[in-house]
DOTOR-585520 format. One record per atom (N, C-alpha, C): x negated, y negated, z negated. Coordinates in steps of 0.05 Angstrom, whole numbers, plus 5000, padded with zeros to 4 digits. Layout:
<atoms>
XYZ/...
</atoms>
This chain:
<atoms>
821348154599/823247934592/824948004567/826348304574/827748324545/825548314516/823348374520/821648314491/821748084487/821147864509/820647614501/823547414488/825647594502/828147484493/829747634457/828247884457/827447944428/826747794409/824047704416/822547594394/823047244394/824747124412/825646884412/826846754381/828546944377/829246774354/827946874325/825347074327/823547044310/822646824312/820746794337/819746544337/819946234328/823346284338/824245964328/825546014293/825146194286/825046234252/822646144250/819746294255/818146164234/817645904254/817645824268/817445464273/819345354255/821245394255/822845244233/821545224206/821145474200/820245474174/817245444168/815345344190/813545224184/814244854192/815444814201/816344524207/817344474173/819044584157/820344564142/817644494127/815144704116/813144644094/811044464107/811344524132/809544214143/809743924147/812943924136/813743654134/812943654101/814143774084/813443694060/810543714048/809143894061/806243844053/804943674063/804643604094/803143364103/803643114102/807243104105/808842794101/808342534081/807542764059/807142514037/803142494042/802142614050/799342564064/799442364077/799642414093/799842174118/800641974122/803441944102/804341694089/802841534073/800841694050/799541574041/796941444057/796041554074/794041474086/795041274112/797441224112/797441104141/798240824115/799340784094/798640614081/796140454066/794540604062/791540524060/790740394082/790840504109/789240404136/791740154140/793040124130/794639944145/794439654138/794339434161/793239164152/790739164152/789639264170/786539294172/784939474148/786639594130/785639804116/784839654090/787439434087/787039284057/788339464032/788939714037/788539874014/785839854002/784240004024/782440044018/780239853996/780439634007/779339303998/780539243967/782339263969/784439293943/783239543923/783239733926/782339963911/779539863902/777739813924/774539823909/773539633906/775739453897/774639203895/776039163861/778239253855/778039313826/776339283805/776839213795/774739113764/773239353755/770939463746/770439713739/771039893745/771339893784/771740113797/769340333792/766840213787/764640393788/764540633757/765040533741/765040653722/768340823719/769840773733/772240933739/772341203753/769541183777/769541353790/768041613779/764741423762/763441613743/765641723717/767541673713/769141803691/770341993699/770141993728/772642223738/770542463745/768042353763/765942583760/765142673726/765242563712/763942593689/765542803675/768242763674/770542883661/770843093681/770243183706/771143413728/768043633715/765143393720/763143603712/763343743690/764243553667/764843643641/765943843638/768143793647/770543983642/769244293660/769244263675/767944513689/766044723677/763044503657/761744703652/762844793620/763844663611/765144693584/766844973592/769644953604/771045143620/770245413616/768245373640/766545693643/765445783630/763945663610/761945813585/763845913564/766445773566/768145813543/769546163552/770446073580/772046203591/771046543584/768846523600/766946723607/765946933579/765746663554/764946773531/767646873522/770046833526/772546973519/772447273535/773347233562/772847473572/770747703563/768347673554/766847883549/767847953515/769747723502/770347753476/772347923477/773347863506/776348093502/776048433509/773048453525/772348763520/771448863495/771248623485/769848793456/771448813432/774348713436/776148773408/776149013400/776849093374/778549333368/780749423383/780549603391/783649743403/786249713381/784749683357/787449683340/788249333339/786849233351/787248913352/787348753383/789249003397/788948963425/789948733438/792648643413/794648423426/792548093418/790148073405/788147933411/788047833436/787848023450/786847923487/789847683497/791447693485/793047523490/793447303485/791247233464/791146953449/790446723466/787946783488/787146693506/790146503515/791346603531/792646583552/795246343536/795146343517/796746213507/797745883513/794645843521/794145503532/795845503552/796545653565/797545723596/801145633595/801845693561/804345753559/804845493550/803545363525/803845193528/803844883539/806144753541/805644523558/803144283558/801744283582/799844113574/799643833553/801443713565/802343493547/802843483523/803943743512/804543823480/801743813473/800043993487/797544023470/795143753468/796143653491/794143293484/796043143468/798743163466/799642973448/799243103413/798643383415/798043523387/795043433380/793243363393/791343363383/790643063380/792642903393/792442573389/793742583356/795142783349/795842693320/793342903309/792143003310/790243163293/787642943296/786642813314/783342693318/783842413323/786642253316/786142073324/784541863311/782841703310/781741523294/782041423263/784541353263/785641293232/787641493228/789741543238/791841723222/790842033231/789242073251/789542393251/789142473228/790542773227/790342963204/787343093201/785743173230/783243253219/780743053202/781542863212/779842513203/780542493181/783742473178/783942513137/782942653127/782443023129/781543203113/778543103116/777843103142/774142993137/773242773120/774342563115/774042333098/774442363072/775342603067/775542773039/772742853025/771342923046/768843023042/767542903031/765642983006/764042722992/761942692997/760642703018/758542573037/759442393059/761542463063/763542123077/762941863065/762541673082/761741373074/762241283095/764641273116/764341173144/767340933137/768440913124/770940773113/772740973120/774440773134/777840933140/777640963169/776541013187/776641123212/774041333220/775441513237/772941713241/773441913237/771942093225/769142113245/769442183270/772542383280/773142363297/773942143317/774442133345/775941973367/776142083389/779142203384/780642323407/780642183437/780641823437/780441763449/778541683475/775741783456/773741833474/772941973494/771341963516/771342113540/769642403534/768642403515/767442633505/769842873501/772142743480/773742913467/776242913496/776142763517/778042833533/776843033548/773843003551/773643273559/774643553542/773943513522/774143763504/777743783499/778543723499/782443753506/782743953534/781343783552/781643843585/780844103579/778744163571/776244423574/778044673556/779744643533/781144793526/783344933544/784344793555/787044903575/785445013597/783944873614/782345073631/780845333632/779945293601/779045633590/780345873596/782745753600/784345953596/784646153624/785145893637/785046033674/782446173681/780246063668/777446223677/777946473668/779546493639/778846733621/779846983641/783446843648/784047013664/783047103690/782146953695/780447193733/779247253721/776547263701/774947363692/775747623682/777547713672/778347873653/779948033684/780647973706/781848083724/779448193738/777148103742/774848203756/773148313739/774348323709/772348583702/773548833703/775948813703/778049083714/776749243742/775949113762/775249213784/772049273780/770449183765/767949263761/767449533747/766149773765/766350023755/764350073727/763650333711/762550343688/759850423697/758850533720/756550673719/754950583714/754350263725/752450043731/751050023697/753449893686/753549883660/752450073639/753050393641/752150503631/749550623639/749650573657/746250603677/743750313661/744650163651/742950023638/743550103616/745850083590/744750193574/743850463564/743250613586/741650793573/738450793583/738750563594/734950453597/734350273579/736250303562/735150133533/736149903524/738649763549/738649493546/741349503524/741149293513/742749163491/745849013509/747649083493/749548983505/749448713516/748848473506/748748193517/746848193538/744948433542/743148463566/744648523585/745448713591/747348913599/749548673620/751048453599/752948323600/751948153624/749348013611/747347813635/746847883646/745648083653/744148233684/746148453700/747648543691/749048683714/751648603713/753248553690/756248523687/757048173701/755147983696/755647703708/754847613730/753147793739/751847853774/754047933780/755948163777/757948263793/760648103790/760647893769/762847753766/762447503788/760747523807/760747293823/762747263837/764547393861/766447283852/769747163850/770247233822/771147123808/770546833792/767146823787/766746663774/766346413794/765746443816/766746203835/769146113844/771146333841/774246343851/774546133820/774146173800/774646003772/774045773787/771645833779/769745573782/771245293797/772345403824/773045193845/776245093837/778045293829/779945173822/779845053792/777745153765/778444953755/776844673760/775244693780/773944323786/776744283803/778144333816/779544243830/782444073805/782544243795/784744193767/782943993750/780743933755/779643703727/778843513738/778643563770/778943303791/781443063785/784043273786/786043203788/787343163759/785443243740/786943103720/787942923710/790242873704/791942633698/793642643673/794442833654/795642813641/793942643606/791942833609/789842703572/788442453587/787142413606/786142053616/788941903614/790541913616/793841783618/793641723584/794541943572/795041883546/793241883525/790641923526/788841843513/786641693528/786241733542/785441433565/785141153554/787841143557/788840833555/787640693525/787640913504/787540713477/784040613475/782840813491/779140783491/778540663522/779340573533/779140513553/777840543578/778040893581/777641073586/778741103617/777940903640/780241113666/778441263692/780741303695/778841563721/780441483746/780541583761/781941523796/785341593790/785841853779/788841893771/790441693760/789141623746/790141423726/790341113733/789241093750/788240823764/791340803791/791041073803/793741073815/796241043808/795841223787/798641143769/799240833771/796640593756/797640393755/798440223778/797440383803/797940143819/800940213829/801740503833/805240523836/806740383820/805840373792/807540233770/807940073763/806039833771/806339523760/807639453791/808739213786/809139023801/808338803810/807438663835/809038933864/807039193852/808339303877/807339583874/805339643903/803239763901/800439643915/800440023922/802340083943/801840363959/799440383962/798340163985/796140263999/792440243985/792940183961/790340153931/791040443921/793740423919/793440763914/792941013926/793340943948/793041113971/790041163975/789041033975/785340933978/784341103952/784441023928/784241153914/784441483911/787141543920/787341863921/784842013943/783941833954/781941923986/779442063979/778341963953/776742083950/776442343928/779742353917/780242643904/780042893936/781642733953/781942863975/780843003986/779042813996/776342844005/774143133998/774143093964/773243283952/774343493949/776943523941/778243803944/778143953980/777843873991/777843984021/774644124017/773643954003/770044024005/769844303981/770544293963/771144493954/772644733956/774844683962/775444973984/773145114007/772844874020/771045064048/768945134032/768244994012/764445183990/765845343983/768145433969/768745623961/769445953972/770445784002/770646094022/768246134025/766145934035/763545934044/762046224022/762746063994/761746283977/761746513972/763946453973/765846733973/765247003993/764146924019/763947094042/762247334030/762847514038/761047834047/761747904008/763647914008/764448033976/764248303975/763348383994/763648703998/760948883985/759548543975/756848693954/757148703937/759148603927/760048653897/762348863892/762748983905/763349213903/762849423890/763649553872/762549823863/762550053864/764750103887/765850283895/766050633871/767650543852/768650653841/771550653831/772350903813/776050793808/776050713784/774150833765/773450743740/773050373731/774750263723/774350083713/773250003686/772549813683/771549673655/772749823625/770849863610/772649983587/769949903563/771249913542/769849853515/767449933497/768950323508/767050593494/767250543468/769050383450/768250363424/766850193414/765750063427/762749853416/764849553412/766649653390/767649243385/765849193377/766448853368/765348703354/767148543336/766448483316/767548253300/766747963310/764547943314/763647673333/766447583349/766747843371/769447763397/771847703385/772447813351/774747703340/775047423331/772847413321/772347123315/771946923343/770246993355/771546773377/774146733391/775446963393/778346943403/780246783382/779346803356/781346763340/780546393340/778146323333/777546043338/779745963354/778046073389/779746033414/782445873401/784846073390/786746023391/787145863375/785845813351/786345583323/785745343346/784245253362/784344973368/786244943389/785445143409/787345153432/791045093432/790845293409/794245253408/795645213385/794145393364/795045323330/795645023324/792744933314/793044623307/793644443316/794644493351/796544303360/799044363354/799744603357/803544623351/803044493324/802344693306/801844533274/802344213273/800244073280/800143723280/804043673291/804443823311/807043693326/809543823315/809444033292/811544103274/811243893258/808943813246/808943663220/809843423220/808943263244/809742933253/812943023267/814143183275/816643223291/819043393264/817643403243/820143413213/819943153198/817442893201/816642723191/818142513193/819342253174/820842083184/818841853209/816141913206/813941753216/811141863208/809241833228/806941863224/804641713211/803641853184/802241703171/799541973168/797041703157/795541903143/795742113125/797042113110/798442153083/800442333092/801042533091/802942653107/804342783072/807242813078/808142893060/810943053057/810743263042/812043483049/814743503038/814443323021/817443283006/819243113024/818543003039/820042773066/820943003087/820443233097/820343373120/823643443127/823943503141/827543553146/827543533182/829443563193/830943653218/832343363228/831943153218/832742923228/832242823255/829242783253/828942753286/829442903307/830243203306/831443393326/834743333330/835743133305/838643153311/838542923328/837542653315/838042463325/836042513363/834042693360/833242673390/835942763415/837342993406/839543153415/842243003414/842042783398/844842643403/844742433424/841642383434/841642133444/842542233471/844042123488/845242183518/842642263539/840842003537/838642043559/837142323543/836042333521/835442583512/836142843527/838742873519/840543073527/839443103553/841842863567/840242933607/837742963612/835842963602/832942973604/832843253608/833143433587/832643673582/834143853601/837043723603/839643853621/837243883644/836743693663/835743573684/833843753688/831243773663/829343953670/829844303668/831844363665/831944673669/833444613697/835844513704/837344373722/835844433754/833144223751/832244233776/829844413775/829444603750/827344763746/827745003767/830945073753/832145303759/832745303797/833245073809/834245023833/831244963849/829744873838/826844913855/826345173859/826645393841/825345683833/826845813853/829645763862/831145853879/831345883904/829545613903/829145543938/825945583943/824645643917/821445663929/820645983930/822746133909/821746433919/822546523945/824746533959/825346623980/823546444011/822346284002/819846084020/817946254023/817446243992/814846433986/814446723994/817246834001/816647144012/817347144040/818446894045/818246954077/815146944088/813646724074/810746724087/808946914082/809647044043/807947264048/808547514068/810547484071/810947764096/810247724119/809947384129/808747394153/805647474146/804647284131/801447374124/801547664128/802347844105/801448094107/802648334129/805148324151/805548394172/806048244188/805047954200/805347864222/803247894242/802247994240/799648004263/800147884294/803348024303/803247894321/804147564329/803947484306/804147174304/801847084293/798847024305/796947024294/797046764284/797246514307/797046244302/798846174284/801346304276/803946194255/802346254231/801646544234/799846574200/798146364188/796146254207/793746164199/795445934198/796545754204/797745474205/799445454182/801245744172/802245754145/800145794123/798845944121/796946024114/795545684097/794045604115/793545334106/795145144091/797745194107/799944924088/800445084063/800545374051/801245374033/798345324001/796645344025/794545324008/793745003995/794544824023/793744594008/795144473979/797144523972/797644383944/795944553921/794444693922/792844833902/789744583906/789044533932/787344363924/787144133932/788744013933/790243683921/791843683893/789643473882/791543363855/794443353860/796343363840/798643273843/799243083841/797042833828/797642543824/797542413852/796542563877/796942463909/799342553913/799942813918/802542893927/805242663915/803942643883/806442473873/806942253883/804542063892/804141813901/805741863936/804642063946/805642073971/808742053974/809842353954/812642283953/814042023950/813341883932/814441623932/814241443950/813041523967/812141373990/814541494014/814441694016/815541874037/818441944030/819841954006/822941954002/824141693999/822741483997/823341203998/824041094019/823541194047/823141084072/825141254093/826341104114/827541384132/824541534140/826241794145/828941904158/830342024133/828442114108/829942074088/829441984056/832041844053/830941604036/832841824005/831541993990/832142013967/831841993936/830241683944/829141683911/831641583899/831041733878/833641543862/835941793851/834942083871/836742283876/835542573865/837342683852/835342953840/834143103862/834143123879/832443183907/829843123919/828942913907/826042793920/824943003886/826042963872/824143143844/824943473848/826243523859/826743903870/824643903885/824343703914/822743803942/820043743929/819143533904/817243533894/816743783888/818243913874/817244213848/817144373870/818044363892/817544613914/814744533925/814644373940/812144263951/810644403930/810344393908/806844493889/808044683881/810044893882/811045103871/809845363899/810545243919/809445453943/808345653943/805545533934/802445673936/803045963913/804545853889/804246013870/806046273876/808846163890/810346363889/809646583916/807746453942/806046593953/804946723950/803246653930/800546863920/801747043896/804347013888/804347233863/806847453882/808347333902/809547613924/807647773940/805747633954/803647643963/802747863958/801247883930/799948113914/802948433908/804748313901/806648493899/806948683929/807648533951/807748723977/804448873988/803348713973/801148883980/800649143969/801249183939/800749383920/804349603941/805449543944/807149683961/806449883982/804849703997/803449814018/806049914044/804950064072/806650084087/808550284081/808050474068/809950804075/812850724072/813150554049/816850534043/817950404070/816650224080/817150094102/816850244132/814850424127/815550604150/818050784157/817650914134/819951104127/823251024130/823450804129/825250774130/827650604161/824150614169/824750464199/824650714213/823250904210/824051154224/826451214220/828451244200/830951334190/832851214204/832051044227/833750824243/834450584225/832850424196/833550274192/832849934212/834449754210/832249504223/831349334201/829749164212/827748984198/829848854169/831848804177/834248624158/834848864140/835349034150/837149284121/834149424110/832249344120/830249554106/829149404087/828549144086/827748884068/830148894055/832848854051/834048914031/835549024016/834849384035/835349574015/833749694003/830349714012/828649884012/826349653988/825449444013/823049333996/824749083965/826749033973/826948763948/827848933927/828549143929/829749323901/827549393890/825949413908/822949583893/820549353886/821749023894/820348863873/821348743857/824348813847/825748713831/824448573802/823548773790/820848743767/819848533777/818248553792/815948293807/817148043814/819648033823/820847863831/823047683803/823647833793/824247683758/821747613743/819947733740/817847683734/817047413746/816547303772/814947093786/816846873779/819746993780/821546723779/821446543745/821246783725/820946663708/817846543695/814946583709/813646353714/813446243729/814746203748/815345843758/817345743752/818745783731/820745653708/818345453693/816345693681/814245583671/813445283678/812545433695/810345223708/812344953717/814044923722/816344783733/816844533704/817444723685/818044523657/815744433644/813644543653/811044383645/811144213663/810544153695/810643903714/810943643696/808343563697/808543183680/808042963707/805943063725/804842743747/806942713760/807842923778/808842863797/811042763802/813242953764/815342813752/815242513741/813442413737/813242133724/812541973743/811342053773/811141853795/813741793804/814841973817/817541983831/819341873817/820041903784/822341903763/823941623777/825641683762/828241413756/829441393738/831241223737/832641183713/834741433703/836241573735/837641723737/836142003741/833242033734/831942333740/829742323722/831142273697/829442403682/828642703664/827242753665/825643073654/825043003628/823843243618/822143203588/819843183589/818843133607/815343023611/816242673611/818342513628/818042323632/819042193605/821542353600/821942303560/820642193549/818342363551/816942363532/814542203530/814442103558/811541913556/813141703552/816041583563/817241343545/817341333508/817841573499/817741563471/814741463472/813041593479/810141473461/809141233476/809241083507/809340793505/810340643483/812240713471/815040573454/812840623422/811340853428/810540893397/812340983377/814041253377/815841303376/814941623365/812341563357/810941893348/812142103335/814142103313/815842363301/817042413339/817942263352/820242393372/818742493393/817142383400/814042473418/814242773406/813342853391/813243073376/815443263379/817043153364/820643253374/820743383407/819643203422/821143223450/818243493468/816243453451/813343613449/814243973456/816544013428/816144213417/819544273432/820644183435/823044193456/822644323481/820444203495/818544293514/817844553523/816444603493/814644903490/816245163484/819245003469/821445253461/821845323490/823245113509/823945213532/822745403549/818645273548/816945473559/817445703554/816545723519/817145983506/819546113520/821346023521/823846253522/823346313564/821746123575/821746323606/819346563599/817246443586/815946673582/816846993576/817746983555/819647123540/820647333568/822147143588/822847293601/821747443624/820247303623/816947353651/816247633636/815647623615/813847813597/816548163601/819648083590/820948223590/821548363624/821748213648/821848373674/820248353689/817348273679/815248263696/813048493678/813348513663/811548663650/809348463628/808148613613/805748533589/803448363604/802748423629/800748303649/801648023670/804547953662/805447803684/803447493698/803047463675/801447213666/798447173673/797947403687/794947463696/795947393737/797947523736/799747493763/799047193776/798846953765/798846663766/795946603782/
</atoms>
């Protein structure tokens, strides 16, 4: 009896604190779906009965396949580019990762001024060419489903690059040098033993970025619309947005992102199983031996010219510009639009707002996030709490966030609590999809710990409370500034879920900013772009400074 009266108010800790993430992960689920079925399930009827539902749905497969195999070949061809730099050109390997830093939205609204039809900047220099004969539009079109893949497929590169580049760390040298000294040529070498053993990783990629190009919503949104281009995200969006407002079409809609991300997870554990053949059981990891290439410089350096260069570029040039023209001109350039963006009030609160509730999500999602990784990695004797957390923290990794967003608005709108309208439905938003991340990056930290500090110190007569925070949080201090300042990151990038939920009174610099370019408002679009990316920049900055040179692989 006294054990059981021991572990009592463990118990009713983690029930609470799985009640707490199981209301916000399943609530806006279930809301959405009990609105679809409802009325005999005239969501449903509503949704697929839409005008060019059919070709809506092939755009979203088309743009997920796309994006996927584009992704990986890119990804994959980076990673093997990043064993082969010069050592004296080591900070290379970081070019990759860059997409990561900056905000998605910056980089589709950078390349809407570089490819757009008539004014992009790359379309003017091509029309220069004197084999051009196509008039004044062309050759490019950003707005095509081709080139929205190729936007999408850049930022995803980046996440492949990184597991890839994490699972060649664990792949030992013998294998490797055991072929080439049977003669094989490095790209042999690369294909037959180094990408066999990258399996996986290359499925761990694989699944989350189809799951991320499922859910894409930000480049179909804003380059979408002008080619007439939509996919299921986008289709949701409209039906929250116009008036009335048609929950249960949207709800229907999200069902079959749903649907699919559940199916993808379980292939992916499925896949995943018996990893213990890929093993190499060595301590020796991956290394170079000297054999760069200039080839791997040049692709990394590409990499980064489209990925990140010639978008910031395009969104310096139009964001010193009084307006966007073909003709771009350098004698006009000046700091005008950064004053007049900064004087405007909503401006201001936008930006206030998004560090505001950046900073206050990050606050309340790390200490979430380490209570569950500590159950995961010493709860054993709470088997069923693990696996039940376990799950809820996993699902916002594979659900879009254009459902969660739709759900929220569904679910803070309604008792028991009604906070739209309140900087609170956009915090419990940024927690809800912040979870998983700040899980999996403590997660990895208590693991590399391991038990001894924790033993040691419970022999010394410490208890569970003074030994967690004299012993273990000092000793992830690093890890723990580190994680907080990328989900700063990740937080000031947030565009769907912020632009579902928004109000008049909660606005961010994602929602800013898609009003400036409805409005057509392109120098400030730009302006508000690069506003954005400073802020990124400066959490990075600090991720990099108390998390270390690798933090960013951590994600």
């Amino acid at each position: 009896m006294p054990d059981i009266l021991r572990s009592l108010p463990v118990r009713l800790g983690l029930g609470a604190l799985a009640a707490v993430i199981g209301y916000m992960v399943i609530a806006p689920l279930v809301s959405l779906q009990v609105r679809a079925f409802s009325n005999g399930a005239e969501g449903y009827r509503v949704a697929f009965s839409v005008n060019g539902i059919g070709r809506t749905i092939l755009n979203t497969v088309g743009l997920a396949v796309g994006s996927v195999a584009v992704a990986l070949v890119l990804g994959t061809l980076l990673a093997w580019a990043g064993t082969k730099v010069p050592r004296r050109l080591g900070f290379l390997k970081v070019l990759p990762i860059l997409p990561l830093v900056l905000p998605s939205v910056a980089a589709v609204v950078g390349w809407s001024l570089l490819a757009s039809p008539t004014a992009g900047y790359l379309n003017t220099a091509l029309r220069q060419l004197p084999f051009w004969s196509g008039g004044f539009e062309g050759p490019l079109n950003v707005f095509s489903i081709g080139w929205i893949i190729f936007v999408t497929s850049l930022s995803l590169s980046a996440f492949v690059y990184v597991f890839l580049t994490s699972g060649l760390r664990n792949i030992g040298e013998e294998l490797q040098e055991a072929a080439r000294v049977s003669g094989s040529g490095q790209f042999k070498v690369f294909f037959t033993v180094t990408l066999p053993l990258l399996r996986p990783s290359l499925i761990y990629a694989a699944g989350v970025v189809l799951l991320l190009s499922l859910g894409q919503f930000t480049a179909p949104l804003l380059l979408g619309a002008n080619g007439g281009v939509k996919v299921l995200t986008t289709e949701m969006y409209l039906q929250v947005s116009q008036t009335p407002v048609q929950y249960g079409a949207a709800a229907a809609l999200g069902s079959p992102l749903l649907i699919a991300g559940i199916i993808v997870v379980v292939a992916q554990k499925r896949l995943l199983g018996g990893e213990s053949r890929f093993i190499t059981h060595t301590g020796k990891g991956t290394r170079t031996r000297g054999d760069s290439s200039v080839a791997a410089v040049v692709v990394i350096a590409l990499y980064a010219l489209f990925s990140s260069v010639l978008p910031i570029l395009a969104l310096a040039f139009v964001a010193l510009s009084p307006y966007w023209t073909a003709k771009p001109s350098f004698a006009r350039l000046s700091l005008q639009n950064f004053e007049t963006l900064l004087a405007r009030p909503e401006a201001a609160s936008a930006i206030v707002n998004s560090v505001l509730y950046s900073v206050t999500a990050m606050a309340i999602t790390l200490p979430l996030g380490f209570l569950v990784a500590c159950l995961l990695i010493r709860g054993q004797r709470y088997r069923v709490m693990r696996r039940v957390l376990d799950l809820l923290v996993s699902m916002p990794l594979s659900i879009p966030a254009v459902i969660f967003g739709a759900g929220f608005l569904i679910t803070y709108t309604s008792r028991p609590f009604v906070l739209y309208g309140t900087p609170w439905v956009m915090i419990i938003a940024y927690v809800t999809l912040m979870i998983p991340f700040a899980t999996r990056m403590q997660l990895s930290t208590l693991l590399a710990l391991g038990e001894g500090y924790i033993e040691a110190a419970r022999v010394s007569g410490a208890g569970l409370v003074r030994t967690y925070a004299t012993v273990v949080l000092p000793l992830m201090r690093s890890s723990l500034s580190g994680s907080a300042a990328l989900l700063f990151v990740l937080l000031t990038h947030e565009f769907t879920a912020s632009l579902l939920v928004r109000s008049s009174t909660t606005r961010v610099m994602g929602t800013l900013l898609y009003d400036y370019w409805n409005n057509g408002s392109y120098p400030m679009v730009a302006a508000v772009a690069l506003v954005m990316t400073a802020v990124t920049a400066a959490g990075v900055s600090l991720a990099v400074l108390f998390g270390g040179s690798d933090t960013l692989s951590k994600m």
